[in-house]
TORGUGU-518648 format. One record per atom (N, C-alpha, C, CB): x, y, z; residue in one letter. Coordinates in steps of 0.001 Angstrom, whole numbers, padded with zeros to 6 digits, always signed. Glycine has a CB too. Layout:
XYZA ...
//
This chain:
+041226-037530-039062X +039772-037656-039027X +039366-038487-037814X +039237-038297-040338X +038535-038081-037422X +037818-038480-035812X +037045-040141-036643X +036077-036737-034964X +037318-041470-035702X +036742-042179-035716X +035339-042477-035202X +037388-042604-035523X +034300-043620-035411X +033519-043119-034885X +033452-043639-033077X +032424-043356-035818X +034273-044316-032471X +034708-044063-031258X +034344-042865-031088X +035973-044267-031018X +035804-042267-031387X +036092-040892-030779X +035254-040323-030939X +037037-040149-031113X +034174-039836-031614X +033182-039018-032052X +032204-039013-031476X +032872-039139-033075X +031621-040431-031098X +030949-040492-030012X +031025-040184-028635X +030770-041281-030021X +032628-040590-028583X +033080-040059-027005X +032994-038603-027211X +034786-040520-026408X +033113-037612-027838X +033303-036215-028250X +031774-036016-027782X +033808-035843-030005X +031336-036642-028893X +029470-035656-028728X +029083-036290-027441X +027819-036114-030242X +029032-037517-027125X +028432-037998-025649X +029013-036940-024298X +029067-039816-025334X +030135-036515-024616X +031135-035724-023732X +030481-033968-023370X +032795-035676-024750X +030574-033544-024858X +029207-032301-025305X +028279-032596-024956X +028757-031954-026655X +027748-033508-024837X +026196-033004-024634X +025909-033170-022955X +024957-034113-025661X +026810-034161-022253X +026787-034357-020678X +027637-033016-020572X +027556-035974-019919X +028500-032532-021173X +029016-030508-020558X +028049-029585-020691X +030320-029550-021552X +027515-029451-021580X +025952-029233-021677X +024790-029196-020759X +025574-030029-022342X +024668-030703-020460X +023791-030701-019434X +024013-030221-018298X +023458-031672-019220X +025321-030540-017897X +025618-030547-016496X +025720-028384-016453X +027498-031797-016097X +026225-028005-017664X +026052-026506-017203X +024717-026028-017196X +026797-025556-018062X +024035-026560-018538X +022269-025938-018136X +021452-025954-016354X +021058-027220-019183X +022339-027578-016364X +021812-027995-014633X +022346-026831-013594X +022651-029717-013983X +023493-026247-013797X +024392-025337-012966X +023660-024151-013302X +026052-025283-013323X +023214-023642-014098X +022479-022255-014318X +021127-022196-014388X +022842-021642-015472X +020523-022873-014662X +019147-023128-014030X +019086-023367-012669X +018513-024213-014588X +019586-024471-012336X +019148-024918-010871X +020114-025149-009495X +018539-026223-011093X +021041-024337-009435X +021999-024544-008867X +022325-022503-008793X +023052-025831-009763X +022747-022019-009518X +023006-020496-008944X +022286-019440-008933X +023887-019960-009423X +021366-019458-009529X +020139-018940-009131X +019363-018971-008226X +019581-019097-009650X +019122-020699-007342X +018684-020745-006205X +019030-021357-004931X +017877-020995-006413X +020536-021527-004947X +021213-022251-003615X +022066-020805-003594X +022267-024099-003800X +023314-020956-004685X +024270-019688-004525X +023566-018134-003802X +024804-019340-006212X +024491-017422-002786X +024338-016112-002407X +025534-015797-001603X +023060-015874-001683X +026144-014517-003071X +027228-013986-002530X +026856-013104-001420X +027981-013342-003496X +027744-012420-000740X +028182-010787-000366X +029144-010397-000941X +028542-010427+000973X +028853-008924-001604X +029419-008398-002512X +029879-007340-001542X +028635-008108-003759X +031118-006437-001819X +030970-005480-000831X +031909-004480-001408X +031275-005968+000652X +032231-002956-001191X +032362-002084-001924X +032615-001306-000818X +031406-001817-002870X +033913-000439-000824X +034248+000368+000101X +034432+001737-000544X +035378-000138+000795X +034035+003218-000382X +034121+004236-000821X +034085+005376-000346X +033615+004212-001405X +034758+006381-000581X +034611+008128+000253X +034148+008560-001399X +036669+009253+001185X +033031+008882-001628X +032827+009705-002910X +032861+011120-002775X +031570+009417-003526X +033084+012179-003599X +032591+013562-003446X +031988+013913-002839X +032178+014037-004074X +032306+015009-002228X +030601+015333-001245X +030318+014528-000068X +029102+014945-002177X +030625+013713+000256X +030556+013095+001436X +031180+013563+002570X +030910+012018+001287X +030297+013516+003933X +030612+014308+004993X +031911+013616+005620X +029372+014447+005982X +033071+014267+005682X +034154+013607+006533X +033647+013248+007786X +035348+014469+006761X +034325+011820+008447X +033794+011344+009501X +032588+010641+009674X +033760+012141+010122X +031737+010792+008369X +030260+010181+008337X +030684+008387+008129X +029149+010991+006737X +030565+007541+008420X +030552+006225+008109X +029133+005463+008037X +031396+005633+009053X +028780+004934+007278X +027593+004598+006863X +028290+003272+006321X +026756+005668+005867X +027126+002084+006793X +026997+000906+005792X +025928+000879+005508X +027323-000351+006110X +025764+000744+003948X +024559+000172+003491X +024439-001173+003149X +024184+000782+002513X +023566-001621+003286X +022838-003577+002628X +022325-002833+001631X +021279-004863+003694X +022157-003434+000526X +021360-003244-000842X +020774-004783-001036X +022473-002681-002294X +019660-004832-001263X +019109-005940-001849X +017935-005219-003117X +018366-006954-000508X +018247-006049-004245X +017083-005762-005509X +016946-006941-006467X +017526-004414-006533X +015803-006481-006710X +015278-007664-007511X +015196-008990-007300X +015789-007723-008429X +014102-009414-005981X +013766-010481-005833X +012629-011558-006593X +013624-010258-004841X +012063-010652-007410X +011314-011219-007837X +010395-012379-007396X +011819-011336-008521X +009869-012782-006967X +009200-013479-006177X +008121-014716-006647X +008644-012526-005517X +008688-016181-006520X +007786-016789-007314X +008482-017979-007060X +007539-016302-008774X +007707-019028-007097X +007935-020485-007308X +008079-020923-008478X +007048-021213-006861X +009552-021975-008067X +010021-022552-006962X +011224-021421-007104X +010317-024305-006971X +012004-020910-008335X +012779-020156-007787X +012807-019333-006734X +013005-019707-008404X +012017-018246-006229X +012532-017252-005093X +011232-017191-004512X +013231-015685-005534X +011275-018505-003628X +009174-018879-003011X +010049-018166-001276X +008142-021917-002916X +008882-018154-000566X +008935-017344+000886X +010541-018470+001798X +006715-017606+002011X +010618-019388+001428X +012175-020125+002465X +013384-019324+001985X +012684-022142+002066X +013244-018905+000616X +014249-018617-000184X +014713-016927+000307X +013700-018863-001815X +012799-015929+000353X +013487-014956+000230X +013647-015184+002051X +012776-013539-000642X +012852-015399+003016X +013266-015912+004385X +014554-015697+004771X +013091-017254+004518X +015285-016777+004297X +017218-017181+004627X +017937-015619+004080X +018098-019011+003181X +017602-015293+002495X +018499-013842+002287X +018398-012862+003292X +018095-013035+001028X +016929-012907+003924X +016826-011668+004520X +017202-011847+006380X +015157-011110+004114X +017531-012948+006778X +018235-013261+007584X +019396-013318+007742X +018009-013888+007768X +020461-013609+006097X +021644-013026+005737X +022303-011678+005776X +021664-013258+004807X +020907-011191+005280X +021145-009872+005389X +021129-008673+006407X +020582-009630+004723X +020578-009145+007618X +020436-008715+008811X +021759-009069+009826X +019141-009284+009240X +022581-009926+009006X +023752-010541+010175X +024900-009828+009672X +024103-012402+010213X +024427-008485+009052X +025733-008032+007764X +026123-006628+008486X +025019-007692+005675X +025071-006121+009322X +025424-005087+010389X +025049-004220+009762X +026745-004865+010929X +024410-003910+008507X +024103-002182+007985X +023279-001460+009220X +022910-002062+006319X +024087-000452+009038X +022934+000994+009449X +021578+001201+009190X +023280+002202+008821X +021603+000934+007313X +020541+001109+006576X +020493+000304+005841X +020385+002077+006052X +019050-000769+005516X +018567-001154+004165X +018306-000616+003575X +017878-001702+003927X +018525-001270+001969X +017695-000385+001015X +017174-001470+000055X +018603+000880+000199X +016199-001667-000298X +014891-002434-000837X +015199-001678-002936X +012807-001581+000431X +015906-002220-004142X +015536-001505-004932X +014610-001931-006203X +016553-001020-005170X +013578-002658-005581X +012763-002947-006426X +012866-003960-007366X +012584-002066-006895X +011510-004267-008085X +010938-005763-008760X +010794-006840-007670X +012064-006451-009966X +009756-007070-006205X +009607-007834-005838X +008674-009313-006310X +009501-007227-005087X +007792-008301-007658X +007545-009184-008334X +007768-010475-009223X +007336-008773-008538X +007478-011302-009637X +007680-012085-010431X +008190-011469-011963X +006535-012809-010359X +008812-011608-012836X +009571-011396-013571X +009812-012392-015062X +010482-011291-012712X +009188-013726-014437X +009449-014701-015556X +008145-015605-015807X +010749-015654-015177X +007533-015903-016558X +006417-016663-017092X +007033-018119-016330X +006240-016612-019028X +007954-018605-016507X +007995-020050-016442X +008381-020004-014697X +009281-020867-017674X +007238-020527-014206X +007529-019954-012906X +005783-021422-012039X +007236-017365-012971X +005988-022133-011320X +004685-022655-011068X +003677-021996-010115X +004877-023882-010633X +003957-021053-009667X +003179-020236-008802X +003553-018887-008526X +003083-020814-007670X +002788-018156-008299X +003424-016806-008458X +003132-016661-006341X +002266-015361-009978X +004258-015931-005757X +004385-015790-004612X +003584-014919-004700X +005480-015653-004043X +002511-014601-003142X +001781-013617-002890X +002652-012444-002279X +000717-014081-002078X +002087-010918-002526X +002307-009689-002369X +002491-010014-000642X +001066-008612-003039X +001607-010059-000033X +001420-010463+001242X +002380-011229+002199X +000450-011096+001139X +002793-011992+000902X +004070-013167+001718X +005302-012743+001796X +004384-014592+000981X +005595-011964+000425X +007068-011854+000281X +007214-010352+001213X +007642-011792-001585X +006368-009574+001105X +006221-008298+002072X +006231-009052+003272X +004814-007274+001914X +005394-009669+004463X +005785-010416+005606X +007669-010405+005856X +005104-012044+005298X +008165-010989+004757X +009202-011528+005096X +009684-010234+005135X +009797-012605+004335X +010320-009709+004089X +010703-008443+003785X +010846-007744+005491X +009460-007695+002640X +009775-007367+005776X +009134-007292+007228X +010170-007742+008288X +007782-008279+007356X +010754-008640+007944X +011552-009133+009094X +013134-008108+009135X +011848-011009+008794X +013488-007594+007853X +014698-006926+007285X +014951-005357+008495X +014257-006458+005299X +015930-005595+009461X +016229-004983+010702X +017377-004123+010788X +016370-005916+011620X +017649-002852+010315X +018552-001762+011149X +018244-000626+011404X +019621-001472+010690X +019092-000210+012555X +019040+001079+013317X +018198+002351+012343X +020765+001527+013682X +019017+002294+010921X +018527+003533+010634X +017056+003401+009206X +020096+004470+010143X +016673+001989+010234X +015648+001675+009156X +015700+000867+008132X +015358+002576+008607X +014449+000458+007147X +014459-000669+005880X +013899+000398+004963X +013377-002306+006017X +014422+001211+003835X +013841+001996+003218X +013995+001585+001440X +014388+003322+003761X +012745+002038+000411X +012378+000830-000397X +011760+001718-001923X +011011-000301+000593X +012305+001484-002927X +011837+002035-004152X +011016+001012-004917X +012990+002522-004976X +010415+001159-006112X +009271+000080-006589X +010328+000145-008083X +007091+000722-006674X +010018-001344-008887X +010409-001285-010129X +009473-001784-011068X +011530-001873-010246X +010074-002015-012378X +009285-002115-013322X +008068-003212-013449X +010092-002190-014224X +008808-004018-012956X +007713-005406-012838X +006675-005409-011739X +008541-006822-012527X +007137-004464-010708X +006134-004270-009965X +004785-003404-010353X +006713-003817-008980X +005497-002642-011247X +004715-001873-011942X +003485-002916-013200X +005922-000797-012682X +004307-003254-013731X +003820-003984-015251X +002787-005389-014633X +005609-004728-016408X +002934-005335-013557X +002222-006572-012922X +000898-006046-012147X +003287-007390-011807X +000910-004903-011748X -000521-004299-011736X -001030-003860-012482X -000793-003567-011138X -002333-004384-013288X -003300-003850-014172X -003881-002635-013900X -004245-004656-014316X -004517-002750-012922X -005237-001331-012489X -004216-000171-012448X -005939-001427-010935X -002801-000491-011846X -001922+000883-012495X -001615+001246-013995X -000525+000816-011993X -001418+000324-014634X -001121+000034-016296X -002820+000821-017046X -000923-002330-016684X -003409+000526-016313X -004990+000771-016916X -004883+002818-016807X -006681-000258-015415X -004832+003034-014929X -004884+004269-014672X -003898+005462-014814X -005167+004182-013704X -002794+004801-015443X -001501+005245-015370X -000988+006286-013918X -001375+006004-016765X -001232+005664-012912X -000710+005712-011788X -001037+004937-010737X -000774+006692-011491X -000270+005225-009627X +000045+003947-008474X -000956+004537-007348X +002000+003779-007790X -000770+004451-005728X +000131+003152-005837X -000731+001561-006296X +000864+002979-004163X +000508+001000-006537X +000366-000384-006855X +000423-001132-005862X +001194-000837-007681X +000336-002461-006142X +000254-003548-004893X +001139-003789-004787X -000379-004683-004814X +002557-003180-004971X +003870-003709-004076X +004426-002165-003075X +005429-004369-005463X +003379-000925-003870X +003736+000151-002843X +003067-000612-001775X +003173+001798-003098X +001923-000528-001666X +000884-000652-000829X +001260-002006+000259X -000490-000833-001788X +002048-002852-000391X +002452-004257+000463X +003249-004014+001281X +003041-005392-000204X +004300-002864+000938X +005323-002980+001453X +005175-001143+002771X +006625-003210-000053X +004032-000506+002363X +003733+000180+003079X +003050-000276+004253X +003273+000895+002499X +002169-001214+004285X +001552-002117+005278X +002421-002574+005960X +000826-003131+004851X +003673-003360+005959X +004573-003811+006923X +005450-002924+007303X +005208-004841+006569X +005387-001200+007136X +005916-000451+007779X +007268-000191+006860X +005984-000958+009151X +007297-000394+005774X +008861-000212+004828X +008581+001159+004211X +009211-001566+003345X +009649+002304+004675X +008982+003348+003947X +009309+003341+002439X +009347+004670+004544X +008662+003765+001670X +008319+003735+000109X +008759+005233-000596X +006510+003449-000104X +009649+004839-001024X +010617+006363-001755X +009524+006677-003265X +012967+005741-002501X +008997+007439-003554X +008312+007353-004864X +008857+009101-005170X +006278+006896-004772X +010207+009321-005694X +010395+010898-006213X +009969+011212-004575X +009132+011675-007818X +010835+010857-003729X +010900+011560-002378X +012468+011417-001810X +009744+010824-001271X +012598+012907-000958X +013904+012751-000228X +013772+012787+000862X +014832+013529-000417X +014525+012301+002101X +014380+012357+003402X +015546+012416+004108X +013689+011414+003802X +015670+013602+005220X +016822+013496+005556X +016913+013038+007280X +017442+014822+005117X +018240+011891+007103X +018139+010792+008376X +019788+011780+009198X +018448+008362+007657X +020001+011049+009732X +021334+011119+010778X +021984+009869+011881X +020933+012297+011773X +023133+009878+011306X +023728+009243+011943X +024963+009603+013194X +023995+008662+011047X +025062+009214+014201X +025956+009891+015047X +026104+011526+014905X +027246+009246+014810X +024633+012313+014676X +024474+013200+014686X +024722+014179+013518X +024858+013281+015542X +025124+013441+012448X +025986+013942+011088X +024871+013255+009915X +027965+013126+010970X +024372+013991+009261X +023019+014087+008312X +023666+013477+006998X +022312+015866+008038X +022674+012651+006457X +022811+012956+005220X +021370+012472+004326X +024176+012282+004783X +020899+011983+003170X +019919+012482+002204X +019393+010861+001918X +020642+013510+000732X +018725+010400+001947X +018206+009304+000896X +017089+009959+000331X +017754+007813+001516X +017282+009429-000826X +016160+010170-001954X +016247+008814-003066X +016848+012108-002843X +014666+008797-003620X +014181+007576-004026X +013294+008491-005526X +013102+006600-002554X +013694+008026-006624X +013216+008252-007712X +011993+006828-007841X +014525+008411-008819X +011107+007388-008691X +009632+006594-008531X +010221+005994-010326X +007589+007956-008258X +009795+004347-010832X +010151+003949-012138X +010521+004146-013420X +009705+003631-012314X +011044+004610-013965X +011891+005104-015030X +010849+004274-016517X +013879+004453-014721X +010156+002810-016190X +009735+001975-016980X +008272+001661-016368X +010730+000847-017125X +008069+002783-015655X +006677+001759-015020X +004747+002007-015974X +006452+002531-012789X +004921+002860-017362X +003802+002429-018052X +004333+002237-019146X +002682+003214-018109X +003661+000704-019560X +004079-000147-020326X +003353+000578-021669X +003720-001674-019852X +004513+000456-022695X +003450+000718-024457X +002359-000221-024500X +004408+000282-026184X +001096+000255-024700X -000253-000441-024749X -001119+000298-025895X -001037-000361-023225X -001332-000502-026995X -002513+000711-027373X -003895+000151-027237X -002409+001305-029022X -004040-000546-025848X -005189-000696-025257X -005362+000424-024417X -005289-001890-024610X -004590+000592-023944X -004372+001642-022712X -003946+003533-023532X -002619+000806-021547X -004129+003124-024660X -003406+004566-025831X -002112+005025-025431X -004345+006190-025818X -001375+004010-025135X -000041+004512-024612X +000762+004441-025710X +000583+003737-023431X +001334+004662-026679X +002143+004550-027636X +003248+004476-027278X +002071+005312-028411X +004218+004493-026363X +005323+004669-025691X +005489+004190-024524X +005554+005715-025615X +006619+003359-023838X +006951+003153-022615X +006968+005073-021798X +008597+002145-022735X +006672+004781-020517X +006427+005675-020241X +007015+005925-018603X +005156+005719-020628X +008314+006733-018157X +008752+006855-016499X +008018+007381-015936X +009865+007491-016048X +007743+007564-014269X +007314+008218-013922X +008044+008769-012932X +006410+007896-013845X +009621+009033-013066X +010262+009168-012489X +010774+010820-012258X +010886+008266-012861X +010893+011520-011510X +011063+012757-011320X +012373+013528-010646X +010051+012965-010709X +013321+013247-011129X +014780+013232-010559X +014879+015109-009993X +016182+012657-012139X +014600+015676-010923X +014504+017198-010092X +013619+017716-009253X +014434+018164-010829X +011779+016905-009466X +011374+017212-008178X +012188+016618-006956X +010038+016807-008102X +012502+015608-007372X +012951+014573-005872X +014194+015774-005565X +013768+012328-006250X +015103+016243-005867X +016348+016648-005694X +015871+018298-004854X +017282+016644-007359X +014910+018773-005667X +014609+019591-004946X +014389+019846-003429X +013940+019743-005416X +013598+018144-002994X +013600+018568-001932X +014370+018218-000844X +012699+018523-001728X +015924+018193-000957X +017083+018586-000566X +017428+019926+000062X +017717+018430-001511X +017092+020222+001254X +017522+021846+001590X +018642+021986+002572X +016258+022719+002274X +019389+021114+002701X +020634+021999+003463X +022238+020725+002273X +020522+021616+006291X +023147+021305+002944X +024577+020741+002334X +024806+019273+002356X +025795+021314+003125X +024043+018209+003336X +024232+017226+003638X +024362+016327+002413X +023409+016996+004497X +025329+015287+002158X +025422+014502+000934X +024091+013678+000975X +026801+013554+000870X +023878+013214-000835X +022555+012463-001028X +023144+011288-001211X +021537+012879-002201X +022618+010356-001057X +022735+008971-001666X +021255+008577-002174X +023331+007837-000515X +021159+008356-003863X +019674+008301-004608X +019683+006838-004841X +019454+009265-006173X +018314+006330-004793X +017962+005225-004879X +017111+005374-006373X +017254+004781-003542X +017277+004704-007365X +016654+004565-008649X +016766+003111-009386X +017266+005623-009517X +015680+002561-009618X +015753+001043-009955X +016542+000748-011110X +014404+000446-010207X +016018+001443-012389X +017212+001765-013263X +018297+002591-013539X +016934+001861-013982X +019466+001742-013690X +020746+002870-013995X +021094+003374-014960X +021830+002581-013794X +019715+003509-015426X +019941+004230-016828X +019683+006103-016742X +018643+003427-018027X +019122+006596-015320X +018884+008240-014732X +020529+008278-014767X +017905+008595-012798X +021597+007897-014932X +022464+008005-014065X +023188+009121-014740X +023171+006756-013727X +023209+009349-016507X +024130+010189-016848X +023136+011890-016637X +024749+009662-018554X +021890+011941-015829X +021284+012772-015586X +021550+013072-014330X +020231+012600-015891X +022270+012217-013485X +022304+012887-011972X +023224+013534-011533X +022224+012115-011004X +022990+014778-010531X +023936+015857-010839X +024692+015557-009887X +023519+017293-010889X +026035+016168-010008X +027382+016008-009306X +026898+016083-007630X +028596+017390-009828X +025539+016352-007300X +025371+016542-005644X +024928+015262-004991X +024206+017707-005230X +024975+014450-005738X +024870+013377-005238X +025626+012388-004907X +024320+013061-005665X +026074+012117-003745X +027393+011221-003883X +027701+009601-004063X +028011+011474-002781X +026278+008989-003809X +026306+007528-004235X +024797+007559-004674X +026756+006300-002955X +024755+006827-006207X +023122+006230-006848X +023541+004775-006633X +022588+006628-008859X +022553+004420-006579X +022406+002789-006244X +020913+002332-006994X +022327+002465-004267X +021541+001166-007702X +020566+000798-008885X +020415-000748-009173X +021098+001485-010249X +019549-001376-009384X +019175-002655-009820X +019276-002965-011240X +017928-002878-009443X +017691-003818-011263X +017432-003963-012726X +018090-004749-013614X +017525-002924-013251X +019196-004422-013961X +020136-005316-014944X +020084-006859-014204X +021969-004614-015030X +020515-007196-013446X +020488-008579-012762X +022112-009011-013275X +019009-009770-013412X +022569-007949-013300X +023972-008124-014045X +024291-008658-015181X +024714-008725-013449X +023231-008674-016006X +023546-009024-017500X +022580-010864-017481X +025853-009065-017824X +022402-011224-016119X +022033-012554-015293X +023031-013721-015952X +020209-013017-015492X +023412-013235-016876X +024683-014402-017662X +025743-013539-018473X +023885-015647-019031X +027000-014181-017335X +028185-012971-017629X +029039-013854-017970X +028788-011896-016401X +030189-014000-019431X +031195-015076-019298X +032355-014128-019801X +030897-016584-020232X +033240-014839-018938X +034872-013333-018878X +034682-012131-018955X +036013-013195-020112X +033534-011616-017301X +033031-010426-017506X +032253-009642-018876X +034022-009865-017190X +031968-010593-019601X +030883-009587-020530X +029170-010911-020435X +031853-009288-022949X +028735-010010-020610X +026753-010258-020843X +026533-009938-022256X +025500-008969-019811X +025427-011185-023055X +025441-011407-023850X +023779-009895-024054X +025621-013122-023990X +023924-009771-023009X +022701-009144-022531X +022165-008165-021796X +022301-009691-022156X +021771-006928-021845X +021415-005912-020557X +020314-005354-021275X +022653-004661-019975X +019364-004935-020064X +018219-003989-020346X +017984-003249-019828X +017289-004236-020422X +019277-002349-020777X +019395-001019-020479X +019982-000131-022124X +020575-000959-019027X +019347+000784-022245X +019561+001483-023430X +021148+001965-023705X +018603+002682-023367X +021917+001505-022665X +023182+002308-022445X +024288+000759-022752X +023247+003234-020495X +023865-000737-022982X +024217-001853-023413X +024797-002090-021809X +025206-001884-024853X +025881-002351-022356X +027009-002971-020627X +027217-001736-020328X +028890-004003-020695X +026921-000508-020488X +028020+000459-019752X +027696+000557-018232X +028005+002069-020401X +026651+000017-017732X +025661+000165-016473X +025427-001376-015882X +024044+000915-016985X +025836-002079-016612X +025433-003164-016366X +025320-003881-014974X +026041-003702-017075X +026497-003522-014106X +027124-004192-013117X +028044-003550-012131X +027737-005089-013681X +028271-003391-010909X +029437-003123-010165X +029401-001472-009727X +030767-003549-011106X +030763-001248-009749X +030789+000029-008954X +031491+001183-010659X +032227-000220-007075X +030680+001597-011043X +030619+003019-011934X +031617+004215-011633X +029176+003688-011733X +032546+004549-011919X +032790+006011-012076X +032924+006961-013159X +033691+006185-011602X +031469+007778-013148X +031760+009048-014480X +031820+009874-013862X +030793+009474-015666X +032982+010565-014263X +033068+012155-014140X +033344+012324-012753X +031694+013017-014572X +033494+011850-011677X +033651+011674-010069X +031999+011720-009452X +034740+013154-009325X +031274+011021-010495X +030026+010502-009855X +030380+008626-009887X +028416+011113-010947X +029479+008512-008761X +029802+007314-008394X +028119+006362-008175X +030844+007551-006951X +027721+005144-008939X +027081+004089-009482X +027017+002665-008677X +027698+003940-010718X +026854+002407-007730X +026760+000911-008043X +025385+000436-008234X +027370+000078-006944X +025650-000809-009015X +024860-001703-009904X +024815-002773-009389X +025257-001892-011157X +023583-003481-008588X +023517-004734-007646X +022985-005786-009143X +022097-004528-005954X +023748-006826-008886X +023289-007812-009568X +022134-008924-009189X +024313-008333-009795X +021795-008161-007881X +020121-008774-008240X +020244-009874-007212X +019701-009505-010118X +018779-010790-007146X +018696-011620-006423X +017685-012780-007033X +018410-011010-005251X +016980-011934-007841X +015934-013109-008779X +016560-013656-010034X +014442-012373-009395X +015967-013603-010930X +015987-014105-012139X +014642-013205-013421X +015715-015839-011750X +014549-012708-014276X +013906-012326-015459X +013893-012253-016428X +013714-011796-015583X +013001-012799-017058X +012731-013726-018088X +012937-015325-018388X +013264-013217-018875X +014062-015783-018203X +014055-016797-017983X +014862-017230-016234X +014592-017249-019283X +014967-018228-015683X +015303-018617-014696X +016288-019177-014943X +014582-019150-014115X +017128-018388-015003X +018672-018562-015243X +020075-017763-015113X +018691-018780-016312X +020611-018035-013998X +021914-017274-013908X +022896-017903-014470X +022339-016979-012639X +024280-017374-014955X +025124-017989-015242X +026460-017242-015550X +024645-018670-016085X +027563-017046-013903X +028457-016118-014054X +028172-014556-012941X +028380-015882-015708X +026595-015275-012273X +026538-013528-011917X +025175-014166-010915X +026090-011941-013666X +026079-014838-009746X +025153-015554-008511X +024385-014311-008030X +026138-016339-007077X +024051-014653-007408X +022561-013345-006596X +023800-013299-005564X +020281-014108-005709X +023196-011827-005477X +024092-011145-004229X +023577-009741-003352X +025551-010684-004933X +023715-010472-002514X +023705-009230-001453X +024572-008306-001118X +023560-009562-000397X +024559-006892-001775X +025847-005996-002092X +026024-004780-000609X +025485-004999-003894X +027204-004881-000264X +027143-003761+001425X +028431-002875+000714X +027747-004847+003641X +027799-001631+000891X +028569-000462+001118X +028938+000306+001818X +028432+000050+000776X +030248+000345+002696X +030692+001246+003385X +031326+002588+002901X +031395+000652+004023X +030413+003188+002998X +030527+004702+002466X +031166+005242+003800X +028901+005557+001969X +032427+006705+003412X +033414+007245+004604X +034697+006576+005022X +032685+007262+005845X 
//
C-alpha cells in the first residue's frame, strides 16, 4: 500500500505529466512544430518520364493566436523553398474552432497565400468550413463564397468540379478539383434537412478529353471509394489526421469511413490517396501525435 509520501509524489507527478502534455498539445505542436512530409510514387496511369513534384498544403484554418498572418507567412515561405512544380491549396482556410481570440481576415490570409510561388502555378479547392462560415452561401445554397472569391482576387485559380489540363516538359497531364462534399450544412432554418455536397466527380471527370493521367483534388477523402481507376493520384485534407494520433491510431476522424482515410498514403485496388494532415487545428486547438505538415509528392 502506497504511503501518503508516495502518493503524493505519484499524484503531484500525474498531474505535472499532465500539464506539461496538455502544454505540448495545445501550445507547442500545433503552433511552433512543421514537418515535411514527403511521399515518392509512379501510380497507374502515369505518363512514363513525367516527373512532377507536388507541395500540398490544407487546412489552415486561419485565426488567432493559433494560425494568425506570421504563422501562415513562415509555412508559406517553407513551402516555396521545397521546389514544387505545382501547389495545391486543399481547403478550410477558415477558422474551424470557436476558442480562437480573433478570427483572421479573408483578405489577410489570401494576401499571404498570394505569396505561394511555382512554375506550374498555385492551384486551390474550397472546404467545408469555408463553406459553413459563409451565411449568405448556407442561406442561398450556393457559392461563390468569400474564400472562392479571396482567393480568386489574388490570382489562385479555384477548382470548383473543374479540370484543367497543364504540361510539363511538354508531357500533359490533368488537375481536376471537385467543389465540397460537406458544404450545405443541415438547417431547418434554411429547410435543409440533410448535410448536403456539392460536389460533382463525373461532371468534373468528364471534362477530361485526351489519355493524359489526372491527379484530383477533393477536400474530403471520403469521394475516394467513388473515383475511377483513371485517376492516378487524389489528394485530400480534412481529417487533420485524426489531429490526435497515439501509436498510430486517432481517437477520432470526420469521416464516415472512421480511420480508413484518415492519414498518409492509401492504396485500394491500385488507386492511390494521400491524406495531408493538415496545418490548423478544428474544433479544439489541439494537436497531439500529428504536427502540421507540409506534404511533397514526387510523382514518376
Amino acid at each position: 500500500m502506497l504511503g501518503r509520501r508516495a502518493f503524493l509524489k505519484l499524484f503531484g507527478g500525474s498531474v505535472f505529466g499532465l500539464m506539461a502534455l496538455g502544454g505540448y498539445a495545445l501550445g507547442y505542436e500545433p503552433v511552433v512544430r512543421l514537418n515535411v512530409t514527403r511521399y515518392a510514387l509512379n501510380p497507374p496511369g502515369w505518363t512514363p518520364g513525367l516527373k512532377l513534384r507536388v507541395v500540398a498544403l490544407a487546412d489552415f484554418h486561419a485565426c488567432e493566436p493559433w494560425m494568425n498572418r506570421e504563422r501562415i507567412a513562415s509555412i508559406c515561405a517553407r513551402a516555396n523553398e521545397l521546389g514544387g512544380d505545382i501547389i495545391v491549396l486543399l481547403g478550410d482556410y477558415t477558422s474551424g474552432t470557436d476558442l480562437i481570440t480573433a478570427r483572421v481576415d479573408h483578405r489577410i490570409w489570401a494576401a499571404e497565400l498570394a505569396k505561394l510561388k511555382a512554375p506550374l502555378g498555385v492551384h486551390a479547392i474550397i472546404g467545408n468550413h469555408d463553406w459553413w462560415h459563409d451565411s449568405a452561401a448556407q442561406r442561398t445554397g450556393h457559392g461563390p463564397t468569400f474564400s472562392h472569391r479571396a482567393l480568386a482576387a489574388v490570382g489562385i485559380e479555384v477548382y470548383s468540379n473543374r479540370a484543367a489540363r497543364l504540361e510539363k516538359d511538354g508531357q500533359a497531364f490533368w488537375l481536376a478539383g471537385v467543389e465540397d462534399q460537406l458544404a450545405l450544412r443541415r438547417s431547418m432554418r434554411w429547410k435543409r434537412p440533410f448535410t448536403r455536397g456539392l460536389d460533382d466527380l463525373g461532371g468534373t471527370m468528364a471534362q477530361v478529353s485526351d489519355a493524359a493521367p489526372v491527379i484530383l483534388l477533393a477536400h474530403e477523402p471520403d469521394i475516394f471509394p467513388a473515383v475511377p481507376s483513371r485517376v492516378s493520384l487524389t489528394l485530400s485534407g480534412h481529417t487533420h489526421g485524426g489531429q490526435v494520433r497515439v501509436f498510430g491510431w486517432s481517437p477520432y476522424s470526420p469521416s464516415r469511413y472512421g480511420d480508413r482515410y484518415v492519414y498518409g498514403h492509401i492504396v485500394e485496388e491500385e488507386r492511390h490517396i494521400i491524406v495531408s494532415g493538415g496545418l490548423g487545428c478544428s474544433i479544439a486547438p489541439v494537436r497531439f501525435g500529428v504536427p502540421p505538415e507540409i506534404v511533397v509528392i514526387d510523382v514518376g
